[in-house]
DOTIDO-347078 format. One record per residue (C-alpha): residue in one letter; x, y, z. Coordinates in pm, whole numbers, plus 50000, padded with zeros to 5 digits. Layout:
<logus>
AXYZ ...
</logus>
This chain:
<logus>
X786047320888953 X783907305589287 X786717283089432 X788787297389692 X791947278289581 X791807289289215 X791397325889349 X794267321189571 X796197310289269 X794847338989056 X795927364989281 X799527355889260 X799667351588845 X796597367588708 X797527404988620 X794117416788619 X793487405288955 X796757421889085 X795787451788967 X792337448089153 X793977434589454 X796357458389484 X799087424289502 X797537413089817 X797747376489738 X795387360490003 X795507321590072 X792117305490009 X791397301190360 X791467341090390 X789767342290084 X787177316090233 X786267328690583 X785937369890453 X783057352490220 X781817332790512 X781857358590776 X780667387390547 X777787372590397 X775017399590474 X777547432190372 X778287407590031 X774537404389980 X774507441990058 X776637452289780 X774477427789552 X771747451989594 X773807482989620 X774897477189271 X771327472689101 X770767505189270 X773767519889111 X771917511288768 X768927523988816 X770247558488974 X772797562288662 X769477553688420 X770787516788279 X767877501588485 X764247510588424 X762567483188502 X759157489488393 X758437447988408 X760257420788554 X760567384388442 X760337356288761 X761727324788754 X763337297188981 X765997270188871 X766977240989083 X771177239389195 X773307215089316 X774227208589655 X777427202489812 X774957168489922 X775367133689725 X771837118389652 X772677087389907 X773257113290182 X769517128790155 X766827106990352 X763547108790299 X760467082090428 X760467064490050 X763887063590028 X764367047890374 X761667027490318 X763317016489956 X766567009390128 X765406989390423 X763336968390205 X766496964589937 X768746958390241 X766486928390406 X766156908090078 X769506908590061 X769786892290422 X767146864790278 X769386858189981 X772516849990209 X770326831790477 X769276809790148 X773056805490026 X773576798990410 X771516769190400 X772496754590049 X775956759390153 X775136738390498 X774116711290294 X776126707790002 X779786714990134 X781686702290439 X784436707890653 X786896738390647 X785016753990281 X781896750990468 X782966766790796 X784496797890557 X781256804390332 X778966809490634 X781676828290852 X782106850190515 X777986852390505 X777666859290867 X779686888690843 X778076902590516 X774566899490700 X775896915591041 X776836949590827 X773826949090660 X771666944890965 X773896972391111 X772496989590809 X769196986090875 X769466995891235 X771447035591120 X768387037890874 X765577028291129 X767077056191347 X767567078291089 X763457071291031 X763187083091347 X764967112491367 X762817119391021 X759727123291266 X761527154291369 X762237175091078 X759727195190956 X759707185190648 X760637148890675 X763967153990472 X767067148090670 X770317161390463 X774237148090637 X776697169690448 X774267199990412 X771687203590643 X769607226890425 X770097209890122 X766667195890014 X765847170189741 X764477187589438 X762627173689158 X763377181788767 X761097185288447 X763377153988331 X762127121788459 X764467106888706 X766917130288730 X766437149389092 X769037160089301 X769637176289627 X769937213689601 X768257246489657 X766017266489460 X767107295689342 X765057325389263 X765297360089017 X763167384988895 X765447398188577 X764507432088384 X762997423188043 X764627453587889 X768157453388009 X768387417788151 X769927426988419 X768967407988784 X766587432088994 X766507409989285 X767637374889385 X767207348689663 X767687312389711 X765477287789935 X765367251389989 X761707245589868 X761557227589565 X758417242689439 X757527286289336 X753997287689459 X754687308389746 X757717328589559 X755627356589262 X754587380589550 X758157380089763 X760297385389449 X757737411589294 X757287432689563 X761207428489618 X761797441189243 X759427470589282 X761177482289622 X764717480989454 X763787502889152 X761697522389376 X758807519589154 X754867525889250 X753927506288998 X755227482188817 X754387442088568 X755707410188670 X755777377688443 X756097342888534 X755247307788441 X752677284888565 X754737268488870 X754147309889014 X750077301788990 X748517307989347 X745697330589431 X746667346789751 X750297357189546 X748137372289277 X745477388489499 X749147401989717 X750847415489423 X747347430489331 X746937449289644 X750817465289598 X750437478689277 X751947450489091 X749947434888757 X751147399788743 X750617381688404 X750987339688448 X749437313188297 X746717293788472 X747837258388499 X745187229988372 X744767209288705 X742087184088592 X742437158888355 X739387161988167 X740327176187899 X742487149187769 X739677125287836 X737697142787590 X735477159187888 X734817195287927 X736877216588148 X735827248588359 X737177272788062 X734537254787877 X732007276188055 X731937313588016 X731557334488324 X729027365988255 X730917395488415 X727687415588448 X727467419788778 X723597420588809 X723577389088630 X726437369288825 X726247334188621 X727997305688441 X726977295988093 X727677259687994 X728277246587672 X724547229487619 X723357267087706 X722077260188055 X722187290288304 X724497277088634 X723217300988930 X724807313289215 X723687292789517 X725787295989827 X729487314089912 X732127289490166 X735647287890222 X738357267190075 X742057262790199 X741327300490327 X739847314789984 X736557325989980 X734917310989674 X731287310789525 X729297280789354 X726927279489068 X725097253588926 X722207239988792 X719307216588824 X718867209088429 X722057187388427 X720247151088451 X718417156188100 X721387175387930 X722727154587658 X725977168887645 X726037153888017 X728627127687954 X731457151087845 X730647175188140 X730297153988481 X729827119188626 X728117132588937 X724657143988949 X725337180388844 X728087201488731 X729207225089015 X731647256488919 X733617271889213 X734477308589134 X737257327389383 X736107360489498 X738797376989307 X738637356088992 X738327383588794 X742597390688845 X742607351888687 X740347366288402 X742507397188338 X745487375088336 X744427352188062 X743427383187866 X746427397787886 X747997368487746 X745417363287479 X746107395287362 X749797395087339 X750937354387359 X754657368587292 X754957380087691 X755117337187777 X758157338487494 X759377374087637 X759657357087963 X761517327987930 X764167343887676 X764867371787982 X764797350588268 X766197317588175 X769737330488020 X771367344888323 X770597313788525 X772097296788198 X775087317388253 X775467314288592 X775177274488614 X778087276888349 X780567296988547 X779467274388861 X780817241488665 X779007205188760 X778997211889126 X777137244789170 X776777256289553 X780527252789696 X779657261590056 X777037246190305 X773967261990478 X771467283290361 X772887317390480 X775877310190324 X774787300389979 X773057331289994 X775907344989985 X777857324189763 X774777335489505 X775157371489580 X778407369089464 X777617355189067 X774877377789083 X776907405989097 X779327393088863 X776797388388632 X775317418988656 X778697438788656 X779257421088356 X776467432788161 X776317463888283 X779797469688117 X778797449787796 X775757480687787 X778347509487876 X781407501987894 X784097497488177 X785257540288192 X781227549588210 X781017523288476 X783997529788707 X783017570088649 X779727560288814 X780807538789112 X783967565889198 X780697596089157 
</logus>
């Protein structure tokens, strides 16, 4: 039950809650500012109970499923501003002006007297509010200049537009993050931010799983969205074995061209080469930097005369960039090759408690504003969730036994 009013009205009629309540019967506003004002104990007491599991022996935790799913805000679409959307809405806004300056005119020259006098009164107002319009949204523009990340939200501040898998159906929200036990389903750790993409998310909810079931080792599994070579190289370095898919970036392949899986990579390490599908040997030649990774390129000088040229490049010679730590790419994908039922394994862990947690929420998910406090408001159906499965596993006596211990 997230709303403060139905609470309120659960507490005086609900005998379960009287019992837990001890018939206090708080009014919602009580019931609202202790969530408001307590939100880092709450988020506490999140944690406190997945350690609870995991000291009783319900959580082991030897791999973790990651995932992110996009909530509502407490923010209507109109009431998020981006550049396009200004720009969209100015544009809208001054063809409408044109259309009543037009009906301005015809009306100037086909009416007369009093009827004439109304229409263009009636017009003149219309296009004073929408120029009025157009003057709020050129200073909104402005104000856009300073946000960092040119989004401007009224009702919630933090509230950021987020973009779906279906095509035209964004909203504003925040992104909401798990890692999930694959054995016990049970939420390890939690958080919620306002970017709308995970790139920067597998090595902050990993390492956060491992530290709450105080493992020194320990898997991780995510999907594509989690792909980023610094997160994979971090998790790496901590002990972690992270098993994603490598997302297909060029579009190659669907042109009928070859793609860089096309060419095998010879791990000998006294040999250090690429071969290509004709057979050619690409060579090491020189080691740079890219967005801060330090990668190595091969190619090779027997690409003009190849006829299998066509389907590999249109420039003068195929080049191959290999990171430094590619080979944590490599053990990925055969990882995955060996068992393809850890992608399934993955998204029938991870997905259901967000499932279950976007049902209890209703349409409107987030009921409170700010970042901090959604936090908080998510702390809260994690633990419910978690308390809930925890007594579907043992039962309610085993469970109360454990938190009175």
């Amino acid at each position: 039950v997230p709303s403060s009013r139905a609470l309120e009205r659960e507490a005086g009629r609900n005998v379960e809650v009287m019992w837990l309540t001890g018939r206090l019967a708080p009014d919602h506003k009580t019931i609202a500012d202790f969530r408001r004002d307590n939100g880092p104990a709450i988020r506490r007491t999140c944690a406190q109970f997945v350690e609870l599991c995991r000291r009783i022996g319900v959580l082991k935790g030897a791999c973790v499923a990651i995932d992110g799913s996009k909530f509502k805000a407490v923010n209507n679409r109109d009431k998020n501003f981006t550049k396009g959307k200004i720009a969209s809405r100015i544009a809208h806004l001054e063809a409408g002006i044109a259309r009543y300056l037009e009906e301005m005119v015809r009306t100037d020259r086909q009416e007369e007297g009093e009827a004439r006098a109304e229409k263009i009164a009636n017009l003149t107002r219309r296009t004073g509010r929408i120029r009025q319009e157009i003057q709020r949204l050129q200073d909104m523009d402005r104000a856009l200049k300073e946000s960092p990340d040119s989004q401007i939200s009224l009702t919630d501040p933090d509230a950021r537009s987020m973009a779906t898998s279906a095509r035209g159906s964004g909203f504003v929200g925040y992104n909401a993050q798990a890692a999930v036990d694959t054995e016990t389903h049970l939420i390890v750790t939690h958080d919620v931010i306002n970017d709308g993409h995970d790139r920067e998310q597998l090595s902050p909810m990993a390492k956060g799983a491992k530290a709450a079931l105080g493992h020194d080792e320990m898997s991780a599994v995510a999907d594509k969205g989690y792909f980023s070579g610094r997160e994979i190289l971090s998790c790496h370095e901590d002990g972690i074995t992270p098993t994603l898919p490598r997302p297909e970036t060029s579009g190659n392949r669907k042109k009928g061209m070859y793609v860089k899986a096309d060419f095998a990579y010879d791990a000998d390490v006294d040999v250090d080469v690429y071969r290509c599908p004709a057979g050619e040997t690409l060579t090491y030649r020189y080691t740079t930097e890219e967005a801060g990774l330090v990668v190595r390129r091969y190619w090779t000088s027997h690409c003009q005369a190849c006829p299998l040229k066509t389907r590999c490049t249109t420039s003068k010679e195929r080049r191959i960039t290999r990171w430094e730590h590619e080979h944590l790419v490599d053990d990925m994908h055969d990882r995955i090759s060996r068992d393809p039922g850890v992608m399934a394994l993955r998204r029938s862990t991870v997905e259901h408690p967000f499932g279950t947690i976007k049902a209890w929420m209703g349409a409107t998910h987030f009921r409170m504003r700010e970042l901090k406090n959604v936090r908080t408001e998510m702390a809260f159906h994690v633990l419910a969730y978690n308390i809930k499965r925890v007594i579907n596993m043992i039962g309610l006596r085993p469970l109360l036994r454990a938190i009175a211990a």
